[in-house]
C-alpha distance (Angstrom), angle and dihedral (degrees) to the residues before:
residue distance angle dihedral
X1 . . .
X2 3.76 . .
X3 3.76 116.8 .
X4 3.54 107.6 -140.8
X5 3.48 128.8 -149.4
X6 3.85 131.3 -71.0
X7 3.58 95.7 -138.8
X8 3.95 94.6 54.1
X9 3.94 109.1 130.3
X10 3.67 88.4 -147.9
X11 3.29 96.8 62.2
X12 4.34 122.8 89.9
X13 4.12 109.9 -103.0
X14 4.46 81.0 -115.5
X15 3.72 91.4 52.3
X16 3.86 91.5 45.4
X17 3.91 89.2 43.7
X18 3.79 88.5 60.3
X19 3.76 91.0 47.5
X20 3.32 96.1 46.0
X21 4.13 89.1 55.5
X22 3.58 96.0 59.5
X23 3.67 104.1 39.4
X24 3.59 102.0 37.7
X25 4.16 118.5 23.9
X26 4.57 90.0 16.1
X27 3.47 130.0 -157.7
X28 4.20 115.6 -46.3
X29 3.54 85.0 22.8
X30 3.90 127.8 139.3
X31 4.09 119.0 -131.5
X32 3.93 142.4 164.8
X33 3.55 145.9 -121.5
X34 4.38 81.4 -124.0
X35 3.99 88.3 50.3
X36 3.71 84.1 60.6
X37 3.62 99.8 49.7
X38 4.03 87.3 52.1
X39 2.96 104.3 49.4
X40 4.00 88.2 46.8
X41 3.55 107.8 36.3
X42 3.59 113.9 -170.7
X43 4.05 100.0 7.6
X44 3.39 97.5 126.3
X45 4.53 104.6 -140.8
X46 3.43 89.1 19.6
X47 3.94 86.8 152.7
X48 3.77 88.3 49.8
X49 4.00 91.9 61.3
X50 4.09 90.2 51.2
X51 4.06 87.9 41.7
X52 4.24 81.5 59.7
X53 3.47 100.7 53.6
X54 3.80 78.4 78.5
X55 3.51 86.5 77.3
X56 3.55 89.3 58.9
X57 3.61 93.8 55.6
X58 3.95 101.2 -95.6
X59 3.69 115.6 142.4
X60 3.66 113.0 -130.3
X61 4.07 111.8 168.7
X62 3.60 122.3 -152.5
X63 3.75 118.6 -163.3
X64 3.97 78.1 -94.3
X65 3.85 89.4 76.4
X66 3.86 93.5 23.7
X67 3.68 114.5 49.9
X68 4.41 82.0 -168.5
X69 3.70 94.4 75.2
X70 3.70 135.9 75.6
X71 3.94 130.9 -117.3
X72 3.83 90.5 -93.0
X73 3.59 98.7 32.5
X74 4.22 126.3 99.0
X75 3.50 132.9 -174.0
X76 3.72 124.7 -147.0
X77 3.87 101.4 -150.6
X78 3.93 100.8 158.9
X79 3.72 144.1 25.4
X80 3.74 119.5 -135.9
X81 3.66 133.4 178.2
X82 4.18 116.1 1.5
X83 4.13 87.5 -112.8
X84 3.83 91.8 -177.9
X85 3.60 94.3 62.0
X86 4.49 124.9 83.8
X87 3.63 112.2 -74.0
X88 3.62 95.4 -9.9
X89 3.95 92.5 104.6
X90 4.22 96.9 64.3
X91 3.41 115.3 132.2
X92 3.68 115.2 -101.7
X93 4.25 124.3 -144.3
X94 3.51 92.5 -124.9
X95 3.40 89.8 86.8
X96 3.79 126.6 98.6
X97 3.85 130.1 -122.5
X98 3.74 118.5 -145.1
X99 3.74 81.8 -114.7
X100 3.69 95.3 59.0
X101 4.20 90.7 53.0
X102 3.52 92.9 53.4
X103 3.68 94.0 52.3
X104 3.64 95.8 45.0
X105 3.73 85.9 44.9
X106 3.89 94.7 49.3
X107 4.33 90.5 48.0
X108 3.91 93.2 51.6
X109 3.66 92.4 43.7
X110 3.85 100.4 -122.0
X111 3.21 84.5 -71.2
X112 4.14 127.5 132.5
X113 4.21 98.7 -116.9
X114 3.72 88.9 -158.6
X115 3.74 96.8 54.3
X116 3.87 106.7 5.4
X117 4.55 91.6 -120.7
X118 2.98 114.0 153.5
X119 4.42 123.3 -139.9
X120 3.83 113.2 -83.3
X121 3.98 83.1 8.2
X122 4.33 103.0 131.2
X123 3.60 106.2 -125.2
X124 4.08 104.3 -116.1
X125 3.88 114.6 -81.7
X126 3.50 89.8 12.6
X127 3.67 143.5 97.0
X128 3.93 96.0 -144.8
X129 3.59 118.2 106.2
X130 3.72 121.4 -139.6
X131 4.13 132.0 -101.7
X132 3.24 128.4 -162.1
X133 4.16 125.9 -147.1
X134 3.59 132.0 161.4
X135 3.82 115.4 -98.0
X136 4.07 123.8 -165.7
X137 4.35 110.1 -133.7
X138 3.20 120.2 -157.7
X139 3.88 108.7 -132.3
X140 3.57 121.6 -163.1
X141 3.63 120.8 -148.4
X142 3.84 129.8 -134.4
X143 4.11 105.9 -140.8
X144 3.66 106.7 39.6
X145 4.01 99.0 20.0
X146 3.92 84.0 -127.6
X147 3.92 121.2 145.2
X148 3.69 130.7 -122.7
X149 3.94 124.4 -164.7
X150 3.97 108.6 -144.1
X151 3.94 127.6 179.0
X152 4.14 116.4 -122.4
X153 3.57 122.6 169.9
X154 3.92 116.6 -114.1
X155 3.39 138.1 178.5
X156 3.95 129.6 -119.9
X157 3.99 101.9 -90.6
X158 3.56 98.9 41.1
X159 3.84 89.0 45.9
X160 3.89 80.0 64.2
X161 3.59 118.7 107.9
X162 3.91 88.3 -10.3
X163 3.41 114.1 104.4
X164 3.87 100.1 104.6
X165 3.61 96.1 42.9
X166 3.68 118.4 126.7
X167 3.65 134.1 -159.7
X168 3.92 122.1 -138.9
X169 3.80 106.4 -136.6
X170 3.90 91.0 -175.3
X171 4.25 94.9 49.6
X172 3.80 90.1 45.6
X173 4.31 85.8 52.2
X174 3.85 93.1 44.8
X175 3.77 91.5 52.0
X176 3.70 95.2 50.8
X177 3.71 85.1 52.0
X178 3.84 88.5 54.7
X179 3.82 90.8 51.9
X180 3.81 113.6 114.9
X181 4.07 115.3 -136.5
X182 3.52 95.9 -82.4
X183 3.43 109.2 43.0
X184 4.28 85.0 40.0
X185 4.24 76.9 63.9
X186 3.51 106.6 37.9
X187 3.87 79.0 51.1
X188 4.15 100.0 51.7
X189 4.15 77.5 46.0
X190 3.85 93.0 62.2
X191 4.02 90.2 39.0
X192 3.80 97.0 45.2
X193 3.98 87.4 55.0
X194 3.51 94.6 36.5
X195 3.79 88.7 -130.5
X196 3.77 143.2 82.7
X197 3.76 122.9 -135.1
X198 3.57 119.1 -145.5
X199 3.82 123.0 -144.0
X200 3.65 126.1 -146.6
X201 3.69 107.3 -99.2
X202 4.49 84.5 52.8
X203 3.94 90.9 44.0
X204 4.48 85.7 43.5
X205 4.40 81.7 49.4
X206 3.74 92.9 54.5
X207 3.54 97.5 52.7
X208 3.80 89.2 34.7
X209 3.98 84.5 63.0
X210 3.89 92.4 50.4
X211 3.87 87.6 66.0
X212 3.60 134.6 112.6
X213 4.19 111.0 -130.2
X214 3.44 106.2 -110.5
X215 4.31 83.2 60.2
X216 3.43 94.4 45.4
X217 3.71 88.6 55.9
X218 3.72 87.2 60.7
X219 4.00 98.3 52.6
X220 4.18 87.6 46.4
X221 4.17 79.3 53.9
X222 3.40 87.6 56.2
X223 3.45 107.8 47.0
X224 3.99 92.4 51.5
């Protein structure tokens, strides 16, 4: 089938969007919030019509999921579903009400579940503040080796990179099995709370990692 043109009237400002992605900025390419508006003068939420083709299974990174681009900029890294041709623009379910985000929001806590952050929170060493989004896991399950998509909150870095990562449901069982007595209740502490605590000596390791060599030489001087 034909592609037709980006700049046909005709068309919806969506099904232009997605035509104007692959013939003008192309796949891997960096555009604007201010590319949008020129190229569709007048459209009032033009950017909200390219933000939808998400829906439609087009990957469009903000510097959310790519830590390489700026607060205005957006990559176009994949094309999804042909939009501009019959009955390929339907609304899917996979997409989220507002209603759904605050619930999923409200049962995690506003909390990341990957890292425990908090919005607005600045990530340690750092002068970014935390956002959070809503993030599908995959979840594997233990009897039937099926999969099950569930909705976590997560914040902006750990949504980075991570949105094929599965979880193994049956290898997170089988290790709590293998747990001696006290681990098995340090563990229910940390899931009762719903938080970890970290002691000195972990918190000291973290920021050990962060270090170039020649300064981690001097805290392994130290310690012997």
């Amino acid at each position: 089938m034909t592609v037709p043109s980006w700049t046909d009237q005709k068309l919806g400002t969506m099904k232009r969007s997605a035509l104007w992605l692959i013939s003008v900025v192309g796949e891997g390419n960096v555009f604007t919030k201010e590319d949008v508006k020129a190229a569709f003068p007048g459209i009032s939420q033009a950017d909200r019509r390219v933000r939808d083709l998400r829906d439609y299974g087009w990957q469009i990174d903000t510097n959310r999921e790519d830590i390489t681009l700026g607060q205005h900029e957006q990559r176009f890294v994949k094309q999804g579903a042909p939009v501009w041709e019959p009955g390929k623009a339907t609304k899917p379910g996979t997409a989220l009400t507002q209603r759904q985000r605050r619930e999923v929001l409200a049962r995690d806590g506003h909390l990341c579940r990957s890292c425990g952050i908090g919005p607005g929170e600045m990530y340690a060493e750092s002068y970014e503040a935390a956002q959070l989004d809503i993030a599908r896991r995959v979840v594997k399950q233990p009897h039937d080796g099926g999969e099950t998509v569930e909705l976590v909150a997560e914040c902006n870095r750990c949504r980075v990179g991570g949105r094929k990562e599965s979880v193994d449901l049956g290898a997170v069982l089988d290790g709590v099995a293998g747990l001696g007595g006290l681990e098995r209740k340090l563990l229910a502490g940390w899931i009762e709370a719903d938080k970890r605590e970290f002691g000195a000596a972990e918190r000291l390791w973290a920021l050990y990692r962060t270090l170039p060599e020649e300064s981690r030489a001097k805290v392994r001087d130290a310690l012997s």
